[in-house]
Each structure stands twice: as C-alpha cells, then as structure tokens.
C-alpha positions in Angstrom: 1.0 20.5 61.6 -1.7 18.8 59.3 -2.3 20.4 56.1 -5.7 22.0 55.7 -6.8 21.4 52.1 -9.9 23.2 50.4 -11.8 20.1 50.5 -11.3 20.2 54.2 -12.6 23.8 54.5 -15.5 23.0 52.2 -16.4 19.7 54.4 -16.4 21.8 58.0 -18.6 24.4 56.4 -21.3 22.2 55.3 -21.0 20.5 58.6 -21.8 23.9 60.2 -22.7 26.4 57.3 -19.8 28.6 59.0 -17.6 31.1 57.1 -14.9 30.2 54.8 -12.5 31.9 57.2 -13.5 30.6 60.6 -14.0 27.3 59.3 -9.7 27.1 58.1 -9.1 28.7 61.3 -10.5 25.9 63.5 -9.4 23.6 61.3 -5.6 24.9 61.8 -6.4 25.0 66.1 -8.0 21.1 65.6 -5.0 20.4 63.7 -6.7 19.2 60.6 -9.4 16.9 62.3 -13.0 18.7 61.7 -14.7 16.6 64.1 -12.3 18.5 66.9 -13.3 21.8 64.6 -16.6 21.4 64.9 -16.4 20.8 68.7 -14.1 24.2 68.7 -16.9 26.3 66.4 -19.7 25.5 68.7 -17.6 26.8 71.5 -16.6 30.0 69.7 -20.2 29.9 68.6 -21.3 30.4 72.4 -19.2 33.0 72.9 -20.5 34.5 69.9 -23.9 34.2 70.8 -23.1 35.9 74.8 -21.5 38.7 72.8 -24.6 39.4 70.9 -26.9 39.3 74.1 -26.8 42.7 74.4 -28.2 43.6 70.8 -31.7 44.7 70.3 -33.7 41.8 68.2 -36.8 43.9 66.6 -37.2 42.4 63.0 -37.8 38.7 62.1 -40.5 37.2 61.5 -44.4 35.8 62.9 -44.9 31.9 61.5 -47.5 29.7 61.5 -47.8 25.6 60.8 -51.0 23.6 60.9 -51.1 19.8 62.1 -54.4 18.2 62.0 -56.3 19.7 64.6 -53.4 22.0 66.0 -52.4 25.0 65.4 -48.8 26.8 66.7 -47.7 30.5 65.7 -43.8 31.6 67.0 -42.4 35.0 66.6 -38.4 34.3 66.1 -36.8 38.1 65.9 -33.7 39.0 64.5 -31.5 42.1 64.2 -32.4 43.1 60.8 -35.1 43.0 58.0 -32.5 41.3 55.7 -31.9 38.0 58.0 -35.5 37.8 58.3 -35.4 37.1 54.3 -33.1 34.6 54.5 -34.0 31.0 53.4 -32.0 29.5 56.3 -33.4 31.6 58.7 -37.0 30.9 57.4 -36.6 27.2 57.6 -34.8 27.0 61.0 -38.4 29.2 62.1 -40.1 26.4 60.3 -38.1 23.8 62.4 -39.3 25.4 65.7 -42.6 25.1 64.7 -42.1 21.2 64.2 -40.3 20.9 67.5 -43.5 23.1 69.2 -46.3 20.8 67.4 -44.4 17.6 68.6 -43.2 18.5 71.8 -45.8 20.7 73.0 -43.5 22.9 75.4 -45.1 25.0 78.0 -43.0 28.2 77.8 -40.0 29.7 75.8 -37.7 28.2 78.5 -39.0 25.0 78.4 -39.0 25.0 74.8 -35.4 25.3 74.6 -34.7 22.2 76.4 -36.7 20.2 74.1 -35.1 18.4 70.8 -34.9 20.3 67.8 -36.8 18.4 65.2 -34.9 16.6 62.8 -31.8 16.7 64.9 -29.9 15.3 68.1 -29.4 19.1 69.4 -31.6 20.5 71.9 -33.6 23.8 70.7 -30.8 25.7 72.6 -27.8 24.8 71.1 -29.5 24.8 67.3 -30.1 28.6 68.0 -26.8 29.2 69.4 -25.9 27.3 65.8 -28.3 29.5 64.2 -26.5 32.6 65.7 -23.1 31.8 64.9 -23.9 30.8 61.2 -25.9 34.3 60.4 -23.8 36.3 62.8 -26.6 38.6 64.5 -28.4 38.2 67.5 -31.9 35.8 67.2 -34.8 35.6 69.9 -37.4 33.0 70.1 -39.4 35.6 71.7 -43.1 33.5 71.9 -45.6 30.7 70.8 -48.5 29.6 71.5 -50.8 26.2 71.0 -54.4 26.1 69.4 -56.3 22.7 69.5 -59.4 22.2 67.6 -61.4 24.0 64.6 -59.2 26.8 63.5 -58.1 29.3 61.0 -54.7 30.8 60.1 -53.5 34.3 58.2 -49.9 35.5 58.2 -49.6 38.8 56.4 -46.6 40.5 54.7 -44.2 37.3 54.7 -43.9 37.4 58.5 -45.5 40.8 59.8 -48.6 39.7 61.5 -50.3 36.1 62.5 -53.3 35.0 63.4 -54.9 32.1 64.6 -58.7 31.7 64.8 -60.7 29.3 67.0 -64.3 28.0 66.0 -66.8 26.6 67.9 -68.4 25.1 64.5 -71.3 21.9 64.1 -70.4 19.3 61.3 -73.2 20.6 59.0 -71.1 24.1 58.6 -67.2 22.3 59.1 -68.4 20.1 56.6 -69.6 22.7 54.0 -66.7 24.0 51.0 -67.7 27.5 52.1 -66.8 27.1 55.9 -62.9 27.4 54.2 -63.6 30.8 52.8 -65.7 32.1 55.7 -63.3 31.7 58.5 -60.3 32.7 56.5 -62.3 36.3 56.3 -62.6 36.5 60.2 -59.2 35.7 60.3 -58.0 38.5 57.8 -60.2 40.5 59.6 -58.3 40.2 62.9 -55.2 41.0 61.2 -56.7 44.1 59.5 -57.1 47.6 60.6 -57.2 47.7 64.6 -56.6 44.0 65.8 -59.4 43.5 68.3 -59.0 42.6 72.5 -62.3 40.8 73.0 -64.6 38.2 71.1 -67.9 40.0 72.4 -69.2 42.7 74.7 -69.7 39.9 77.4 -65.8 39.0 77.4 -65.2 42.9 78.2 -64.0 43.1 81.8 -66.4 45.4 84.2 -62.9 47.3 84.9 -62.0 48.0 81.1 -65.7 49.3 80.6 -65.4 51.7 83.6 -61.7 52.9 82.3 -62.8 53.9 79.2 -66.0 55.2 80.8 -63.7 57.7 83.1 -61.8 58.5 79.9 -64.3 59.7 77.7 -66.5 61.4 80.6 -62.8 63.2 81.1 -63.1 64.1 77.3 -66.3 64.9 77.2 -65.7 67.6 79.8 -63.9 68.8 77.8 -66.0 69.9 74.8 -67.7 73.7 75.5 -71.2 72.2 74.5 -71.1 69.8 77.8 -68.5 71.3 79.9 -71.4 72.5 82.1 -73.4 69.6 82.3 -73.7 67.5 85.7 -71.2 64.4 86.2 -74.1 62.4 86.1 -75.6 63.6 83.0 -72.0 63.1 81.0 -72.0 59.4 82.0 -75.3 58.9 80.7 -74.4 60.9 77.4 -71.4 58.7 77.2 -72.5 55.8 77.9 -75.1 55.9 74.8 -72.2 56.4 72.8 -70.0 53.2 74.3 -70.6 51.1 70.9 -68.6 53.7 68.5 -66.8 54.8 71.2 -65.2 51.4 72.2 -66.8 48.1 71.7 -67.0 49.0 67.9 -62.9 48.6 68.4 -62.3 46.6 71.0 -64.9 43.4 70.3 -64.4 41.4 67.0 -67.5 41.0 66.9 -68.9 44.6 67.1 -66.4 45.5 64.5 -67.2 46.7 61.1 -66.6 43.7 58.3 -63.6 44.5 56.8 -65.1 43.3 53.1 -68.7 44.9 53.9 -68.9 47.6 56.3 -72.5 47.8 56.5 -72.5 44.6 58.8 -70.6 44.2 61.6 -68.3 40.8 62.1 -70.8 39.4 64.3 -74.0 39.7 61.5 -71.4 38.5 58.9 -71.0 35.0 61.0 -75.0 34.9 61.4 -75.8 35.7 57.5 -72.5 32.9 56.8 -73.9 30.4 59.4 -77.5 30.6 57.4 -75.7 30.0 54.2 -73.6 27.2 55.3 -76.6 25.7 56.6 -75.1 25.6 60.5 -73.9 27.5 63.4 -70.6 29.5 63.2 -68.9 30.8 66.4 -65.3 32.4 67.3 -64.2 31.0 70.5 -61.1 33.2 71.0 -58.0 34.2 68.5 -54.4 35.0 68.9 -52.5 37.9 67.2 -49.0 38.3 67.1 -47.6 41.7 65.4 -43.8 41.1 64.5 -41.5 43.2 66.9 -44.8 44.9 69.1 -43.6 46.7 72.1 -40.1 45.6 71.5 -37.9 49.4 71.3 -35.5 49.6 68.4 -32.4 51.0 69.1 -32.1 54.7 67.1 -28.8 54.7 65.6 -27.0 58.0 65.0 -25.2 57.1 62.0 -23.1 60.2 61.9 -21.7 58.9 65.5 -21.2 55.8 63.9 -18.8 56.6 61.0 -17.0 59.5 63.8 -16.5 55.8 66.2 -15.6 54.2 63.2 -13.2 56.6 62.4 -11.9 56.8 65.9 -11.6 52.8 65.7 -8.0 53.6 63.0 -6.5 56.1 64.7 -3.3 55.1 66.4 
C-alpha cells in the first residue's frame, strides 16, 4: 500500500476543492495515485449529488452578465442562505452565465450539455462537481437571452433581477443621461409590485374580463351597490379598471417609483424630451429568487427527537 503524504492530500484537494477527509480516503482506495482519486471523487460525487435530489433548493441566488449587446440572467438555487454567500458558489453562477452568453442554449436541459466555460467538463458534470464540493443540493432552475438595447438591476446581492429591453433612436442611446434613465425603469420593475404587461394594449382580452368578473363579484358585495343591476356594476367597475388593475399590472400605467405624481409611462415621455429622442420599453424580464418554489417547514423539535433516536442502540 502507497503512502499517502499531506502533500498528497493537499494536491487532490486543490484538484477538486474536496474535504480533507474524503480527499485521504480516495487517495488510500486509488492507492496513492490522485489521478485514479479524482476519477473515484467524481464517482462518489454522483452519488452524492442522486442522494441530494430529493432536497428542496429555495435559496441561492438571481445573476446577471452583460456582453455587448446581450444580456443573460440565471437563477442557480441552493439549500441555504449561507451557500448562496459563498465566493465559490458566486463565481461557479458567474461561470454559467459565460457558458449561456457563448453557447446560447435553448433550455436548462440543453444547457447542461453545453461546455462549461473555462473548462473541458460539460455544464453537467461541473454542477455535479459543484455539489460534491459544497455538500447541498444546487439547481440551475432558469435563464433567459436578451439581445439589443437593454438595462440591468439585481437587488439584495441575488434577490431579484431584471432585465430591460429598449426600443431607443441614436439621438437618446447616444445621450450620458439615457444610462440613468433606463436604470430607473429597471429599479422600477424590481420595486414594489413587479408589473405583467408593458401597456394596456399587451393586456390579454381574457385577463381584462377575469379581473372584470372579480371585482363586479366584489362590488356586489359592498351594501351601497349590492342592489344595483349586473349591468350597472360592470359599468361602475369598469370606470374604476385603471386603479383597480392596469395601475398594477402595466409598467407603464404604474406610479414612478421616484415621483409618484407621474406614472412610468409620462416619466419615459418627459425623459425622451430631455434626452432629445424617443424612449420605449419593448418588454423586461423579472426573476424573484426562490418564487413559487415551497420551502420545506422543518420541525426542529422532531429533528433533535430523530437525532436523538439516530444513538440509541
């Protein structure tokens, strides 16, 4: 049997950024040869990474990287807050976004067949390396691709992301002020109640008579119209549809965040003027770290009684 020296451990673990522990241990199965041990870590790697399948992945964080004229945004979740803080963690999310910009996958499946930039391993295997290293479950849960005039916001070191689309002439792109004014729209997305819709025209006729139903339903409701003929409530609703609904659902209806005597839409008219041009959001995207994903609610008095249970005999 080979020795395993210290320098040996030290060399396998900044080969793979593994434990002190696991890395000896491989090196005592591979017989001293860390090539063999590395082969043997990814393997044991795998099966950590199966194991960990059936954890729930809510933290992590939402990323953004600008190339030129494209923009990506990923949201890469973890188990917990803390690995979301980690520098490794952060730059293997920064790593993605390379591989996304240069590879331009279609979905998260395709994605992990591409290359990993920087490396020989496919996007698969550096996650399942990525796993094993941190030791909790990761998800590449989504991206997406923006082309063109845009503007990016991330808030709270990974919470929320946006990206913002312009249709913008060269007399406003080209104007120092054009910076500041679509950074504001895009701060505005991520503020407050993120909006559905651009404008009232992108509305769908079916969302318009959903919410119509709804707050006819709710306007029944109130004593003061209770009595008052179907047809009388729609009309009294539908006066109403701005605060009631476009005023949250369409950016551009939407209160300015930094001046709420104007809505978004008379902010990009008064900026357009000043800018000496025409400013106009073509669409956004808005990613909200762990939205819709359920967190598991741990008991953590059952959890010290199973831990307990664990020692018995």
């Amino acid at each position: 049997m080979a020795q395993i020296t210290a320098k040996d451990v030290a060399a396998l673990r900044a080969k793979t950024g593994l434990g002190m522990m696991d890395c000896k241990k491989a090196l005592v199965e591979a017989d001293g040869d860390i090539e063999a041990a590395v082969k043997i870590l990814r393997e044991k790697g795998l099966a950590t990474a199966a194991k960990k399948e059936g954890r729930i992945a809510a933290e992590g964080i939402v990323d953004i990287m600008k190339r030129g004229e494209t923009a990506a945004m990923i949201e890469v979740n973890s188990e917990t807050d803390f690995v979301a803080k980690n520098d490794s963690f952060r730059e293997f999310v920064k790593g993605l976004l390379s591989t996304v910009i240069e590879t331009r996958p279609t979905t998260v499946e395709d994605l992990f067949t591409k290359i990993y930039a920087g490396s020989t391993q496919t996007v698969q295997e550096a996650l399942t390396g990525k796993i094993a290293q941190i030791g909790e479950k990761l998800s590449i849960r989504r991206f997406v691709i923006v082309d063109g005039t845009t503007a990016t916001y991330v808030h709270g070191a990974g919470q929320t992301g946006v990206i913002v689309k312009f249709d913008v002439d060269e007399a406003a792109k080209n104007n120092e002020g054009f910076a500041e004014v679509s950074k504001n729209v895009a701060l505005q997305i991520a503020a407050g109640n993120p909006p559905s819709y651009v404008s009232k025209e992108d509305v769908p006729a079916s969302a318009v008579e959903e919410e119509l139903a709804i707050q006819v339903a709710a306007a029944r409701n109130d004593p003061k119209l209770a009595n008052k003929p179907e047809e009388v409530l729609k009309k009294i609703v539908a006066g109403k549809m701005g605060k009631l609904f476009y005023d949250r659902v369409c950016l551009m209806e939407q209160p300015y965040v930094k001046d709420d005597s104007m809505s978004v839409g008379k902010y990009l008219e008064t900026s357009s003027k000043q800018l000496g041009g025409s400013v106009k959001v073509v669409s956004f995207a808005i990613y909200e770290k762990g939205e819709g994903i359920q967190k598991r609610e741990e008991n953590f008095a059952e959890e010290i009684a199973k831990l307990a249970g664990q020692g018995k005999a």
